[in-house]
N, C-alpha and C positions, 0 to 999 in steps of 0.2 A: 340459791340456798346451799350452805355446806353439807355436801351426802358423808357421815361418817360409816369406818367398817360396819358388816351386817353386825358382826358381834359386840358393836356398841349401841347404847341404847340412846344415848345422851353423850354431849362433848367432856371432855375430861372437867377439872374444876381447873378453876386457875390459877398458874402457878406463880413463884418468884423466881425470874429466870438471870440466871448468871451466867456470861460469855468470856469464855478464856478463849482469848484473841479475835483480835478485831480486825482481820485481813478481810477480805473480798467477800468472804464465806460467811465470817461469822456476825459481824455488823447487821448483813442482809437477812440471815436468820432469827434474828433478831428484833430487827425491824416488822419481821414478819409478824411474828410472835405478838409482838407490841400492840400489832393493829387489832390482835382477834380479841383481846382483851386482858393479853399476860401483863405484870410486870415485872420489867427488863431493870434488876437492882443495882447490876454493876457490872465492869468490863473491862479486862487486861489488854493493855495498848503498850506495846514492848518501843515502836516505831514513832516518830513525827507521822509517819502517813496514815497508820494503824491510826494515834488520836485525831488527824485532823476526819478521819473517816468514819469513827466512833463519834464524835460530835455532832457529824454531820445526818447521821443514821440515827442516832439514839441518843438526840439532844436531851440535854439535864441527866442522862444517868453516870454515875462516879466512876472514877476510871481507876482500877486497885492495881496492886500486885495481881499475879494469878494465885497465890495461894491467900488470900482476903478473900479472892469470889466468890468460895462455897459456901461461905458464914452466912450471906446473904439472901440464899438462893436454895427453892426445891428443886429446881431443874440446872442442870451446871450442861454447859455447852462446850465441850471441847471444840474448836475450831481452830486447828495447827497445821504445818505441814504432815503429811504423813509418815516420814520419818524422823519430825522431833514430836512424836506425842507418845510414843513410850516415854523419852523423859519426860514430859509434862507430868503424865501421870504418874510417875517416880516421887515428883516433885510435890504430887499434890497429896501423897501420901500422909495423914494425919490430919487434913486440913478437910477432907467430907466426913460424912458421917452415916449410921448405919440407917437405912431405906429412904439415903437421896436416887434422884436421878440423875446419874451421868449418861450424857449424850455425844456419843464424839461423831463427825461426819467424815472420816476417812474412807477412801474408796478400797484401798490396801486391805485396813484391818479390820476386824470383828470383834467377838468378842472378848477374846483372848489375852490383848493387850490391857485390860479395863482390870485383868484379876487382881492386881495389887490394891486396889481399891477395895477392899473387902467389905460385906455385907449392903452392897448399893445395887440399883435395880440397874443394868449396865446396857444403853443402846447402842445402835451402831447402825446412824441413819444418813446413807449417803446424797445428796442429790445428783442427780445424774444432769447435769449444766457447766456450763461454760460462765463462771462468774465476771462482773466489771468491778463490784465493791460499789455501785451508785443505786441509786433510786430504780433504774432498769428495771435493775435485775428481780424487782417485788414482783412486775406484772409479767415475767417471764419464770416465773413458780408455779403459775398458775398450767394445770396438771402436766408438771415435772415429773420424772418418778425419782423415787427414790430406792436408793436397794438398804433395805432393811433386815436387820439381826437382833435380832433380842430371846429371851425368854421367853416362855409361854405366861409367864407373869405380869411383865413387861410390855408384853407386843402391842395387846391395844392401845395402851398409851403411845406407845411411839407412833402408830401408825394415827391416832388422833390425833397427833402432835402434826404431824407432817400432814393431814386433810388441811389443819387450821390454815397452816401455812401454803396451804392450793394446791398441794402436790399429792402423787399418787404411791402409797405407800406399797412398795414388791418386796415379798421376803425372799429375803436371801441367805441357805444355807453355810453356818458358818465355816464347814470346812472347802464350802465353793469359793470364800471371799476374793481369795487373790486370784484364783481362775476370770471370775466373774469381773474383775479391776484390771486384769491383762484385755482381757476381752475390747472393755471400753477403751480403755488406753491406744490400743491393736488399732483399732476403728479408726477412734476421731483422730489423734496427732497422728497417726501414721496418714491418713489422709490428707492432711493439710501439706505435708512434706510431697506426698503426689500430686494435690493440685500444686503446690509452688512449680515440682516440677515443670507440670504438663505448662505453666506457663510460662518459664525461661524458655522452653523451645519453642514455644506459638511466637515468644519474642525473637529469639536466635533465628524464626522464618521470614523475617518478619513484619511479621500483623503489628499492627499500631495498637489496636487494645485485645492484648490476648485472652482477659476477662469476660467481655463481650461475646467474645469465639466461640470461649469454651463453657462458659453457664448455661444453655441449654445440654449441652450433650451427655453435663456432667451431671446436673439437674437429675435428666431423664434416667443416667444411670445407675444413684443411688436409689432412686424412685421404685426402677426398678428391680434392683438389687434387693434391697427390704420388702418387695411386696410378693419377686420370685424364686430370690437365691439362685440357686444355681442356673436355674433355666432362663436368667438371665442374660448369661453372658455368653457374648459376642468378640466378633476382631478375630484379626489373623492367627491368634494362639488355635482358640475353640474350632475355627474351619482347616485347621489343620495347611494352612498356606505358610511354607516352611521359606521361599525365597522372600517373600514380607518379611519376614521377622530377622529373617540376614542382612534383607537392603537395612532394615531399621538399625539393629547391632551396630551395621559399617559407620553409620551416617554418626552414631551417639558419642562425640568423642569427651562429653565430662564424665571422668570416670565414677562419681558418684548416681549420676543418671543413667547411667549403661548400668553398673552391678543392680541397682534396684530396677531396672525394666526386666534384666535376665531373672532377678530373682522371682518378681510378681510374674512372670513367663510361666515360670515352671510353675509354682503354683496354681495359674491357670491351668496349666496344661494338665495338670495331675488332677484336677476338680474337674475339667472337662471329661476325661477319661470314667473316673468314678463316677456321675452322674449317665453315664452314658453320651454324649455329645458328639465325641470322640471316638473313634475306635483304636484298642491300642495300634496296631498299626499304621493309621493314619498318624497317631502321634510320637513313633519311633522318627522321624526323621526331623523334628524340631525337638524333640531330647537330646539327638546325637547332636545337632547345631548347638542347643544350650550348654551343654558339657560342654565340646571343645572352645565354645568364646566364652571360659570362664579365668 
């Protein structure tokens, strides 16, 4: 059974939901929407893929302009790149009206971007996922979070908005947003650039499936990274084994693999330190290494 916020009593009523753009994001938000018993009136498809996606997701509903959707709709869904939805909402200037709901899911912005839009209830509800644009992605909402911005007017609706939809709704202060969207960003794609790494060199050693190798270790490392932070972390940086980290340098001859091993090095080494792991001393003699192989 759906658990809404303490501070709701009952699930919101339901709405006419209009979707400006039907990429990966907004189709599936939609679709979400659809099932708890919204409906989904209408939906800007700019692309051939956007419509074949939009049909595929929210068959029978009308596919407009973006500035047609809001006529249609008490909840209007921005779902754009995050650097064309200031113009969208440039664009959409005159086309809402005073105490719709605009909802945009950008991880970037808050509420800030929504102010040309004047007198509307303005959200700003991210999900924190990895979209495909298919069917997937419905049962992978199910408690998603979301980072959430709104009004204190506003907030229970968004945040019922996003139960409907499985997901866990987290406020999130608006002048944190970008902090909070670097954060994520930091994390997941900077990771995938580190396992890619760590798997050309299992290959360049090599292993036949450097997949295989390295999923447990990396497994156990995020595992534990999330569940201890710093007391996490291990390897030649944190024991302060200063000829390891030189054999390693010597050996790294892509120079994009070597600057990013020296970079996340120091880093290491300066989180080692601060947490205590480390003692500065033990870790002056893999500083001065790092310096000079820069």
């Amino acid at each position: 059974m759906t658990a809404f916020p303490d501070d709701l009593v009952s699930p919101p009523p339901r709405l006419r939901v209009g979707v400006v753009g039907s990429g990966r994001v907004g189709a599936v938000l939609g679709a979400a929407l659809r099932r708890t018993g919204h409906e989904v009136t209408a939906v800007s498809a700019r692309s051939d893929l956007s419509r074949v996606r939009a049909e595929a997701l929210l068959p029978g509903v009308r596919i407009l302009a973006p500035t047609e959707v809001p006529a249609h709709a008490d909840l209007v869904i921005l779902a754009v790149p995050d650097d064309q939805l200031p113009e969208v909402v440039t664009e959409l200037v005159g086309h809402v009206t005073s105490g719709q709901l605009v909802m945009h899911v950008s991880g970037r912005h808050g509420l800030g971007v929504l102010a040309p839009l004047a007198d509307v209830l303005p959200i700003a509800a991210h999900p924190i996922m990895t979209f495909t644009g298919t069917s997937l992605d419905l049962g992978r909402l199910e408690d998603c979070p979301f980072g959430v911005t709104a009004p204190d007017a506003a907030y229970p609706i968004a945040a019922a908005l996003v139960v409907e939809m499985g997901g866990d709704p987290i406020r999130v202060d608006e002048s944190a947003r970008t902090t909070y969207h670097a954060a994520l960003a930091h994390g997941a794609n900077h990771l995938v650039t580190l396992v890619a790494q760590t798997l050309d060199l299992l290959a360049q050693s090599g292993v036949e499936d450097p997949a295989r190798m390295a999923r447990p270790l990396l497994t156990a490392a995020l595992d534990n990274a999330l569940r201890e932070g710093d007391d996490a972390l291990t390897g030649p940086v944190s024991r302060g084994d200063t000829a390891t980290v030189a054999a390693h340098l010597a050996q790294l001859t892509d120079p994009n693999i070597r600057a990013a091993y020296r970079t996340m090095a120091q880093a290491t080494l300066e989180r080692a330190v601060a947490s205590g792991r480390l003692t500065s001393t033990a870790a002056e003699p893999i500083a001065r290494l790092l310096d000079e192989s820069a």
